[in-house]
DSSP file (Angstrom, degrees, kcal/mol; ACC not computed):
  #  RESIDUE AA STRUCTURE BP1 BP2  ACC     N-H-->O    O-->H-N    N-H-->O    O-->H-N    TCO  KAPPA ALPHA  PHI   PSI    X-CA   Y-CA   Z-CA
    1    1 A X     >        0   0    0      0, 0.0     4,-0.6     0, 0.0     3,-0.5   0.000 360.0 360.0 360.0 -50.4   10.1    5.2    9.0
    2    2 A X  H >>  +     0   0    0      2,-0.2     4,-0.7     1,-0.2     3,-0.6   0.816 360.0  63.4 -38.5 -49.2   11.7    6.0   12.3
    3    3 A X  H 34 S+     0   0    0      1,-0.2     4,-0.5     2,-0.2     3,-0.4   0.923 116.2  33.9 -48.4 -59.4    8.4    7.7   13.5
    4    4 A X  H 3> S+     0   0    0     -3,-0.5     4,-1.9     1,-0.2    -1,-0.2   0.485  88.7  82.5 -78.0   1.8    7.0    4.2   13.1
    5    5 A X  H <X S+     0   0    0     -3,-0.6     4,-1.8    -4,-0.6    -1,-0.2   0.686  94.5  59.2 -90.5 -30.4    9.4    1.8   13.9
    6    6 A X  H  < S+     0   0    0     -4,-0.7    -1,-0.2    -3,-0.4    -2,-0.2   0.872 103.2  42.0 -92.4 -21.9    8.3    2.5   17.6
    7    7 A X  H  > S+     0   0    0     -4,-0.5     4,-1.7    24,-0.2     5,-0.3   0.620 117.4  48.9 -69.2 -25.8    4.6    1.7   17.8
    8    8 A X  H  X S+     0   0    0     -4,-1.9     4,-1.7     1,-0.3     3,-0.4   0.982 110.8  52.1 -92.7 -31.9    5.1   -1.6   15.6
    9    9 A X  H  X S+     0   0    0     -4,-1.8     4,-1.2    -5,-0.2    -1,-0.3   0.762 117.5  43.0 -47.1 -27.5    8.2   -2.6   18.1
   10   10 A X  H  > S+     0   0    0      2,-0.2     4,-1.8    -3,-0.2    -1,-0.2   0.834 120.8  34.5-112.6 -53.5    5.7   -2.0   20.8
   11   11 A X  H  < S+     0   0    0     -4,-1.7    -2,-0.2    -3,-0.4    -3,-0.2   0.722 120.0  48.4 -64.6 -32.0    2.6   -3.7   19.4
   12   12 A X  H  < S+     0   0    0     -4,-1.7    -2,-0.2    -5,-0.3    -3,-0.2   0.950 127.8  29.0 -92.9 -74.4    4.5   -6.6   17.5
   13   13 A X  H  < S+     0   0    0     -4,-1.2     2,-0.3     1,-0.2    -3,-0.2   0.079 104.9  60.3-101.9   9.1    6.6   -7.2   21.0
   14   14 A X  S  < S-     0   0    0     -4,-1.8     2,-0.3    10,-0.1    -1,-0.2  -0.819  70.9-168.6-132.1 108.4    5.0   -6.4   24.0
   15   15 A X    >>  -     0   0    0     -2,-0.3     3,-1.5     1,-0.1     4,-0.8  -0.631  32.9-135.4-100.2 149.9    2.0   -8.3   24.4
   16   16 A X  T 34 S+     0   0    0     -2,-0.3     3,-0.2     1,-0.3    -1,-0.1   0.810 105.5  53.6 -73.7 -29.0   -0.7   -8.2   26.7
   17   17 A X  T 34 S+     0   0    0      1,-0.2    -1,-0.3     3,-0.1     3,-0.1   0.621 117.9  32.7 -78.0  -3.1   -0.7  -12.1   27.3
   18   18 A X  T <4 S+     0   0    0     -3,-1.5     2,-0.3     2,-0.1    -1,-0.2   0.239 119.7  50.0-130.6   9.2    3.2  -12.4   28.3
   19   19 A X  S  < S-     0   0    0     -4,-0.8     2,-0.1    -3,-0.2    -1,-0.1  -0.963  95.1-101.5-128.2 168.8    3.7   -9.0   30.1
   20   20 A X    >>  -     0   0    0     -2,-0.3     4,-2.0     1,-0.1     3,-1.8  -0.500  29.7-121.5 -76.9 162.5    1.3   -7.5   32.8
   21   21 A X  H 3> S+     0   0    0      1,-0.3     4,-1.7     2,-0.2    -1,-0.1   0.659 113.3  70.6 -83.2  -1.6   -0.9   -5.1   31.6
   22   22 A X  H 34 S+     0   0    0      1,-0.1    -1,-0.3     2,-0.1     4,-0.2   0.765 107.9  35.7 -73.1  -5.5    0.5   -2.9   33.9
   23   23 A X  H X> S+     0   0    0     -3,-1.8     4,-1.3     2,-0.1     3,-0.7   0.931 123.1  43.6 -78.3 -52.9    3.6   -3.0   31.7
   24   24 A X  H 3X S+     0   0    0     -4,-2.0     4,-1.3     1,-0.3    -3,-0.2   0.694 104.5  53.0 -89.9 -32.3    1.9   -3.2   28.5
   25   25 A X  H 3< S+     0   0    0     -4,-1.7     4,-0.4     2,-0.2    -1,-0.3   0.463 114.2  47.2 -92.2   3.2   -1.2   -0.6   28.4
   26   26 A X  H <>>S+     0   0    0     -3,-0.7     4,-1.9    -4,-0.2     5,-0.5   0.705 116.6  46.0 -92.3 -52.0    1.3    2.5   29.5
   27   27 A X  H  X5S+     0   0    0     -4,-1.3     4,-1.1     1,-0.3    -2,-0.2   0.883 118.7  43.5 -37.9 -51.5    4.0    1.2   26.5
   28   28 A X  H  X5S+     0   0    0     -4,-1.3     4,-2.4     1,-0.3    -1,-0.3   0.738 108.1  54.5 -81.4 -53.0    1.0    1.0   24.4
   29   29 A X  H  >5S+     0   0    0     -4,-0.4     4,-0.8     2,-0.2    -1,-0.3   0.555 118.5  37.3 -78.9 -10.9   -0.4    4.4   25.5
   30   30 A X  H  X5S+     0   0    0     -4,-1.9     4,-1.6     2,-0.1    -2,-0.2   0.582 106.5  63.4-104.4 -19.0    3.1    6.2   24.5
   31   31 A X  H  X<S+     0   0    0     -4,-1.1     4,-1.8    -5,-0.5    -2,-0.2   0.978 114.0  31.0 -82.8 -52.6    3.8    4.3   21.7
   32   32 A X  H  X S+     0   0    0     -4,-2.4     4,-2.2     2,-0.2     5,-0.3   0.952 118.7  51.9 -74.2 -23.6    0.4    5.7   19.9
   33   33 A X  H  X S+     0   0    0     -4,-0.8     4,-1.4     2,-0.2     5,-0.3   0.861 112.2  52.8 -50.8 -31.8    0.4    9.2   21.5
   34   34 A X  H  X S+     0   0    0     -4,-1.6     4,-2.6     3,-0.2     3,-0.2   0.976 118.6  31.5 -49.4 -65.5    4.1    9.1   20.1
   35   35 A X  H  X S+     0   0    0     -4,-1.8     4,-1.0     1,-0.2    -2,-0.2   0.775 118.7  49.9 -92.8 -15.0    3.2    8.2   16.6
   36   36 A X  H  X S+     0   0    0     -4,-2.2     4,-2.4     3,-0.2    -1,-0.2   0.780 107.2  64.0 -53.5 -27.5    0.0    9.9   16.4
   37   37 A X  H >X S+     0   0    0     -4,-1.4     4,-2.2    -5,-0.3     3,-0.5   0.996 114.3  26.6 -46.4 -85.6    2.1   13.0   17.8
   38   38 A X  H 3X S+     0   0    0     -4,-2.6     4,-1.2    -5,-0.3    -1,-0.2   0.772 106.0  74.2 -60.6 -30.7    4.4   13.4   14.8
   39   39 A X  H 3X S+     0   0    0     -4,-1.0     4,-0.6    -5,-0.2    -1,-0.2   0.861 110.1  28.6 -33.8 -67.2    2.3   12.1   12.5
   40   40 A X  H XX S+     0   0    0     -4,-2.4     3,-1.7    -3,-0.5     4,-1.6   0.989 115.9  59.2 -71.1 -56.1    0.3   15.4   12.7
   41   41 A X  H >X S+     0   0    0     -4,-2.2     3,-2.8     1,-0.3     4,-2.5   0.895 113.2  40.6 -34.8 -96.8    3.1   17.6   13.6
   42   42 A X  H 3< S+     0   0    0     -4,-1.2    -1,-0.3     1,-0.3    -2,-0.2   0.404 112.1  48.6 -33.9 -12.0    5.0   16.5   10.3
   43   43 A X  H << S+     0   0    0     -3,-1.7    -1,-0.3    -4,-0.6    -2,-0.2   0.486 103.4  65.0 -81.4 -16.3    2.4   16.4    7.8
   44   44 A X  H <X S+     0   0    0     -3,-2.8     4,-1.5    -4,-1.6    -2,-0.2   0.786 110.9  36.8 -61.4 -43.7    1.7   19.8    9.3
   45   45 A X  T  < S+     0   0    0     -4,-2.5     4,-0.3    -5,-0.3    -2,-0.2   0.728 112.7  59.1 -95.8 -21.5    5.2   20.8    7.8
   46   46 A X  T  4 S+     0   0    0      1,-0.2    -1,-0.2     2,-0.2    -2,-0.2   0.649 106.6  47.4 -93.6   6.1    4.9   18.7    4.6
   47   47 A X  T  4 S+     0   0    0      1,-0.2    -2,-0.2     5,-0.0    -1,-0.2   0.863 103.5  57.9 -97.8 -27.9    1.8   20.5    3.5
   48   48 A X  S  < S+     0   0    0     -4,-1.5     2,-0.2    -5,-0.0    -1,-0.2   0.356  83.0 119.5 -85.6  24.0    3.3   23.6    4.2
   49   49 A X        -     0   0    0     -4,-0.3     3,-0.1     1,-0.1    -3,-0.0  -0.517  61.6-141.5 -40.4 128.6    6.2   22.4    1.5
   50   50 A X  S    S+     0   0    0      1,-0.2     2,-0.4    -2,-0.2    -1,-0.1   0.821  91.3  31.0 -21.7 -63.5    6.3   24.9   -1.5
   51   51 A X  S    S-     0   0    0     -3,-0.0     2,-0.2     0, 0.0    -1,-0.2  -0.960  79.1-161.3-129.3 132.1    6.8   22.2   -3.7
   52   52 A X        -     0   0    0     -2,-0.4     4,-0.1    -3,-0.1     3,-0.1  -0.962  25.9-104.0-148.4 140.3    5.5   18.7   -3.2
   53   53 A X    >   -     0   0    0     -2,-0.2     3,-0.6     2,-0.1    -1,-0.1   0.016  49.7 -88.0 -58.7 172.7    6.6   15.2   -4.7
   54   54 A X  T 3  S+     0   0    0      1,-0.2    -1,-0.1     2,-0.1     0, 0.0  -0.377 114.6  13.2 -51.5 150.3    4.3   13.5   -7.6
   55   55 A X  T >  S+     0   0    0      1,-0.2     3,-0.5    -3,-0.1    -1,-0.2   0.807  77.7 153.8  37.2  48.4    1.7   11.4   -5.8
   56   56 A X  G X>  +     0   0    0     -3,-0.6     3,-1.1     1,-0.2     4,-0.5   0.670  52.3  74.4 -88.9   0.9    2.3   12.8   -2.7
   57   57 A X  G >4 S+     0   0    0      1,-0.2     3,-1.7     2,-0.1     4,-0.3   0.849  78.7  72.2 -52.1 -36.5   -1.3   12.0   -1.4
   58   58 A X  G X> S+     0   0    0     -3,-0.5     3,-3.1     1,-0.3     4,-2.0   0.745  84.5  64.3 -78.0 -20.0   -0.8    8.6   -0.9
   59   59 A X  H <> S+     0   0    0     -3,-1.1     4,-2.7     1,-0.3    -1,-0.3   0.933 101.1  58.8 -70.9 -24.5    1.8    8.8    2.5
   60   60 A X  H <X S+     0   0    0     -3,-1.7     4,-1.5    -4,-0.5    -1,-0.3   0.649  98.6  51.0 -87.1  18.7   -1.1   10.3    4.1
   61   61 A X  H <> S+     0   0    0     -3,-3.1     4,-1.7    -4,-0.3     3,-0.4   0.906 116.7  51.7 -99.7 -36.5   -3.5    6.9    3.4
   62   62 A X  H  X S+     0   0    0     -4,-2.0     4,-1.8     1,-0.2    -2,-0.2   0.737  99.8  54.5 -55.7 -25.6   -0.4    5.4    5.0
   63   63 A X  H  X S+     0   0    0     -4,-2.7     4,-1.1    -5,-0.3    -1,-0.2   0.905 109.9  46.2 -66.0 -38.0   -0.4    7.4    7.7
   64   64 A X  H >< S+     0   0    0     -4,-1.5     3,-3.2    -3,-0.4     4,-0.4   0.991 108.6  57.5 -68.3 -71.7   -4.2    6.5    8.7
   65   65 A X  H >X S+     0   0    0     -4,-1.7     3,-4.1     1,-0.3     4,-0.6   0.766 114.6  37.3 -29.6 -54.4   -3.5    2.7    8.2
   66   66 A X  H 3X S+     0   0    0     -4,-1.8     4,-1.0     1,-0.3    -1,-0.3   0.877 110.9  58.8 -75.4 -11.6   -0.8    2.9   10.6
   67   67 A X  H <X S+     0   0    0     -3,-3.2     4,-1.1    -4,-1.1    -1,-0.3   0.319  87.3  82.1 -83.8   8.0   -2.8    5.3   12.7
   68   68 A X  H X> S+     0   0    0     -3,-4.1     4,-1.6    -4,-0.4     3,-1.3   0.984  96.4  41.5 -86.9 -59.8   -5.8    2.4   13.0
   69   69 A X  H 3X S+     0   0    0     -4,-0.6     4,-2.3    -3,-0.3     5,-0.3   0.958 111.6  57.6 -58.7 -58.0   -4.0    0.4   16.1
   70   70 A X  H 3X S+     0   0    0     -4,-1.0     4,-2.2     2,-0.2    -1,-0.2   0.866 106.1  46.7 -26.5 -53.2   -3.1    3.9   17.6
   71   71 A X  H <X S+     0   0    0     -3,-1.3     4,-2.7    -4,-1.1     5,-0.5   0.995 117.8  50.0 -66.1 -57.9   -7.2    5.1   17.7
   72   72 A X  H  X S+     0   0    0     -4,-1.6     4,-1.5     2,-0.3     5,-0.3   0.735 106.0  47.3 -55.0 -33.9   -7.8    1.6   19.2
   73   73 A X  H  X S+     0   0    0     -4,-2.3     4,-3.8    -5,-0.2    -1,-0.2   0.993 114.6  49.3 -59.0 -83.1   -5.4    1.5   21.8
   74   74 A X  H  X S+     0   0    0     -4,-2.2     4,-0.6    -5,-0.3    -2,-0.3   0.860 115.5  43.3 -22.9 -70.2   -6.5    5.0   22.9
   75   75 A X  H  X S+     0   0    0     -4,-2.7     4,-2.7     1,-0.3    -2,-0.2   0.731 104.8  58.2 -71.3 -17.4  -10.3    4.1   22.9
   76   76 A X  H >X S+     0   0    0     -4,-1.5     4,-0.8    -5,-0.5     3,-0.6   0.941 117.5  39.1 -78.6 -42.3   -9.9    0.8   24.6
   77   77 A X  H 3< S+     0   0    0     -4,-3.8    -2,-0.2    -5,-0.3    -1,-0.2   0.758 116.5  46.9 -63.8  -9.8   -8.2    3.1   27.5
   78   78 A X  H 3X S+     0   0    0     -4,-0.6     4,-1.1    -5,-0.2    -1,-0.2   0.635  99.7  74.9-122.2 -19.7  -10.3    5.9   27.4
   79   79 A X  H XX S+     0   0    0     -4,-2.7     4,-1.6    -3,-0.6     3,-0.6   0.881  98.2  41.8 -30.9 -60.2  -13.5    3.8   27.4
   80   80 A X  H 3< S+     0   0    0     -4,-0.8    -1,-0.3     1,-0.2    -2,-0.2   0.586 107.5  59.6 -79.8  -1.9  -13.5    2.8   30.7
   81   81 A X  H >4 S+     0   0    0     -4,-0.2     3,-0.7     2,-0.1    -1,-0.2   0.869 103.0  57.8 -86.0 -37.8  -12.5    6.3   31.9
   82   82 A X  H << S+     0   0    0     -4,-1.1    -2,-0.2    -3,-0.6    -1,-0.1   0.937 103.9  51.1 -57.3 -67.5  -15.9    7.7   30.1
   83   83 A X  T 3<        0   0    0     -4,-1.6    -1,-0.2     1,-0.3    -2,-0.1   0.509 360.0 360.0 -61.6   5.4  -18.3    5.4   32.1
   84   84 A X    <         0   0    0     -3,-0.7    -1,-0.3    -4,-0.1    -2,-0.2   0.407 360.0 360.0 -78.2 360.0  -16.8    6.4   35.1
């Protein structure tokens, strides 16, 4: 929960129309590298669990949901970098 708590603070509350984007696309760019970061890194350690709850599949279809704003964020920055 902590792991997320910092891209949706980030998404929900710094928006591109009330901050400059010079504020907002670095926040943006740390906030998914952050949760994509851990994301892997810990599921990397919960597969290698011994022993694993009932219906333990399901955190990682929550992990992609939250990981959909993350890709986007990333590609809208890394677009223009491509056509360069």
């Amino acid at each position: 929960m902590v792991i997320a708590l910092l891209p949706v603070t980030v998404f929900v509350f710094v928006r591109p129309d009330e901050m400059p984007r010079s504020v907002v696309l670095p926040m943006q760019i740390f906030a998914s590298v952050w949760y994509l970061t851990l994301s892997v890194i810990l599921s990397f350690l919960f597969l290698r669990l011994p022993e694993k709850e009932r219906g333990w599949p399901i955190y990682f279809i929550g992990l992609a949901v939250g990981a959909v704003p993350c890709f986007v964020v990333l590609w809208r920055w890394l677009r223009p970098l491509a056509s360069k």
